[in-house]
N, C-alpha and C positions, 0 to 999 in steps of 0.2 A: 814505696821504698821497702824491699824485704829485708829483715833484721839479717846480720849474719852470722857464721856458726855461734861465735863466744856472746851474742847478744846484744853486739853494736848496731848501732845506727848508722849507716854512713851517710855522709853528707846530708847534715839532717836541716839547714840553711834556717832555723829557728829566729834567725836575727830579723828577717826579712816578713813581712806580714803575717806575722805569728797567731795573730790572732783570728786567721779563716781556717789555721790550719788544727787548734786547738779548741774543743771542747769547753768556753769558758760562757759563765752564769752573770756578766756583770748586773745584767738588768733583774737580780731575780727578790735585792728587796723591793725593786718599783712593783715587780707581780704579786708578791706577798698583799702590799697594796690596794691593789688593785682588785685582789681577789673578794677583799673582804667588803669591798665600797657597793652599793646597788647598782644594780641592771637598768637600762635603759626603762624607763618610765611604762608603761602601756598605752597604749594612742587611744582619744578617744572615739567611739564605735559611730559614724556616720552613715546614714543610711544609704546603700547604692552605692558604698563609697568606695569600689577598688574591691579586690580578691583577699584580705585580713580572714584569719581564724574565726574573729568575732562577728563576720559581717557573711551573710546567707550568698549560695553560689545556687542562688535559680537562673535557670533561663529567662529571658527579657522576652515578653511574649507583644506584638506589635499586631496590630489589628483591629 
């Protein structure tokens, strides 16, 4: 909807699911929250166990 000359809005149907249409923060003290709580744990290092940062990516040599 383009504004018009004097700055109206027209039909600006506000009443009707206003809230996909508007910019609002409800959930932003659960983030506050959430922010400040720790990170998921660190897993512990199993040998061979999967592709993890902590766990070595050699070749599986067979032979």
């Amino acid at each position: 909807m383009a504004p018009s000359r004097n700055g109206m809005i027209l039909k600006p149907h506000f009443h009707k699911d206003w809230q996909r249409r508007v910019a609002t923060w409800f959930n932003q003290p659960a983030r506050k929250i959430r922010r400040g709580l720790p990170g998921p744990s660190e897993s512990r290092w199993i040998p061979g166990g999967g592709t993890s940062p902590r766990s070595r990516c050699r070749p599986t040599c067979r032979g």
